[in-house]
C-alpha positions as CSV (number, residue, x, y, z in Angstrom):
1,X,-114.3,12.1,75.5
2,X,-110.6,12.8,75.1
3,X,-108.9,10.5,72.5
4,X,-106.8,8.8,75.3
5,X,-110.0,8.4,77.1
6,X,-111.7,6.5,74.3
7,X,-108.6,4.4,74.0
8,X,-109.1,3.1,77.8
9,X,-112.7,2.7,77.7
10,X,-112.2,0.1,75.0
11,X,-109.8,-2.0,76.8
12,X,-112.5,-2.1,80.4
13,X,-114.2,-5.1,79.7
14,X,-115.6,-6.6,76.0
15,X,-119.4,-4.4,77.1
16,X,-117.1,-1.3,76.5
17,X,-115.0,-2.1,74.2
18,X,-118.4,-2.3,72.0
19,X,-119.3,1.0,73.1
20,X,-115.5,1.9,72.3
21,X,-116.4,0.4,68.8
22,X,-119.3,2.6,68.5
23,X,-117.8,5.8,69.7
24,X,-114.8,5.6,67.3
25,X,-117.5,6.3,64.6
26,X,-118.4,9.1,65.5
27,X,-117.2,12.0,63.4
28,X,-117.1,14.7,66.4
29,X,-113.9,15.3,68.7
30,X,-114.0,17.9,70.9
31,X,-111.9,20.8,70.5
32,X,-111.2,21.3,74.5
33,X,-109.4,17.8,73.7
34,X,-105.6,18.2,74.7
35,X,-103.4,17.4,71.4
36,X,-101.7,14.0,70.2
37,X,-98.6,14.2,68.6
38,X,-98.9,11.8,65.6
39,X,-96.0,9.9,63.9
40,X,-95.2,6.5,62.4
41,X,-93.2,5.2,64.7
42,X,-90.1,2.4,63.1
43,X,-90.9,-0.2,65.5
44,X,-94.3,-0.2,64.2
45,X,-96.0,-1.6,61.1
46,X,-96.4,1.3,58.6
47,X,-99.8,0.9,58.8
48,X,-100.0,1.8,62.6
49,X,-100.7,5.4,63.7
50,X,-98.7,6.5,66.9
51,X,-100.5,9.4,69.3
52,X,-97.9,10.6,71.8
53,X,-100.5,12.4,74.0
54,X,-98.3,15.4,75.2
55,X,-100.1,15.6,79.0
56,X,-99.9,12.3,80.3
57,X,-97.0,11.0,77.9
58,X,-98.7,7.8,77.3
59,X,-98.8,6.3,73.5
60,X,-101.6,5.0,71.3
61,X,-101.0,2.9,68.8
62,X,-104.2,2.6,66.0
63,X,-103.8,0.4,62.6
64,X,-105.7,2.4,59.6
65,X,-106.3,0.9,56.4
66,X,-104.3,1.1,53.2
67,X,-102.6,3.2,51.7
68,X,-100.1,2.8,54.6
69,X,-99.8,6.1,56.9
70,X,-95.6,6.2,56.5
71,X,-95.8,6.4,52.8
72,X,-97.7,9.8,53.4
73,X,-96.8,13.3,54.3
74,X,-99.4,15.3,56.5
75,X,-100.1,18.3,55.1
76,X,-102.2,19.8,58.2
77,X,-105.1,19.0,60.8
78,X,-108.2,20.4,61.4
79,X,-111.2,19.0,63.9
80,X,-108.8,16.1,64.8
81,X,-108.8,15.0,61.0
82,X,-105.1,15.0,59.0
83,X,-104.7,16.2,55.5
84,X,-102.1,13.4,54.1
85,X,-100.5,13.2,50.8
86,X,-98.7,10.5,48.6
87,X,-96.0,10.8,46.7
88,X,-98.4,11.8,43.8
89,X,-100.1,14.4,46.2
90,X,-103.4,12.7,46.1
91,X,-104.9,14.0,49.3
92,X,-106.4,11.7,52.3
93,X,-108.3,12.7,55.3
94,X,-107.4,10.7,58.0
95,X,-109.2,10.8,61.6
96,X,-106.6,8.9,63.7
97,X,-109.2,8.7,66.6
98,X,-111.9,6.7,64.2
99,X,-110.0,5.2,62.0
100,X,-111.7,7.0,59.4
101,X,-110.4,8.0,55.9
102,X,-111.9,9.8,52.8
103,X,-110.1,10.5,49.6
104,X,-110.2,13.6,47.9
105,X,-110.4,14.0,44.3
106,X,-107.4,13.4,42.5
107,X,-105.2,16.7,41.4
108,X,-105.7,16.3,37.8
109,X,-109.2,16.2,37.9
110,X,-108.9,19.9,39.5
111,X,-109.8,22.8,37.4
112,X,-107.3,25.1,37.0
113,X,-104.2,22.5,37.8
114,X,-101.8,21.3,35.3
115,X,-99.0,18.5,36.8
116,X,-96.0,18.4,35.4
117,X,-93.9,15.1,34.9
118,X,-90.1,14.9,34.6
119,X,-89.4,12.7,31.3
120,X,-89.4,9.5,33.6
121,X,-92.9,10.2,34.3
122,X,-92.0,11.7,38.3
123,X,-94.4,14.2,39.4
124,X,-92.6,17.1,39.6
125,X,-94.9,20.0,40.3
126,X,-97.9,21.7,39.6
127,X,-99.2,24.6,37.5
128,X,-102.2,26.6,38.2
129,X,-103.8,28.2,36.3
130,X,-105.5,31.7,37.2
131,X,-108.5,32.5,36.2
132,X,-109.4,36.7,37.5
133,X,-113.3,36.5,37.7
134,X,-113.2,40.6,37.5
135,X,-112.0,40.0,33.9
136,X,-112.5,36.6,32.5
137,X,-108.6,36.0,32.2
């Protein structure tokens, strides 16, 4: 199903809207789907995800759990999942479509990444560290 098509499935009748329950789990979108622009939109909560889908210009509105989506920056998308970042660019993949979110490790448990801190203690960028495995340097 298309991601608008999920959306209106779930507001048929309560029967759907369990199945619409059920299919939001589902990690799989299909990549014939048309795309979504996706924003936080002002009038909105900032925990509320807007799709714009682009084809039919109709607008999806779907609430995800903290940390709030307009405190992040998206970073990029792949397989309908968003690569978002706080303000301390700890990462969080975010499928709009299921609701779905999985941190990623924090940046300074990478190897090979140093942050740097202004003297207030403000992330203000990053290090890293090469390592050539040709020469062990």
């Amino acid at each position: 199903l298309e991601i608008p098509d999920l959306f209106s499935l779930g507001a048929v009748c309560r029967s759907w809207h369990l199945i619409y329950l059920e299919a939001r789990r589902l990690p799989r979108c299909s990549p014939n789907q048309s795309p979504c622009l996706v924003y936080s939109s002002g009038d909105r909560d900032a925990d509320t995800v807007t799709l714009h889908n682009m084809s039919t210009n109709k607008l999806y509105h779907v609430t995800l759990s903290e940390p709030a989506f307009r405190t992040r920056h998206v970073m990029g998308s792949s397989h309908g999942w968003l690569i978002t970042a706080d303000k301390r660019s700890n990462l969080i993949l975010v499928n709009p479509a299921t609701g779905a979110q999985m941190a990623m490790p924090p940046p300074e448990t990478m190897n090979n990444v140093r942050l740097r801190y202004t003297e207030e203690g403000v992330l203000d960028g990053y290090d890293v560290l090469y390592i050539s495995v040709l020469f062990g340097f």
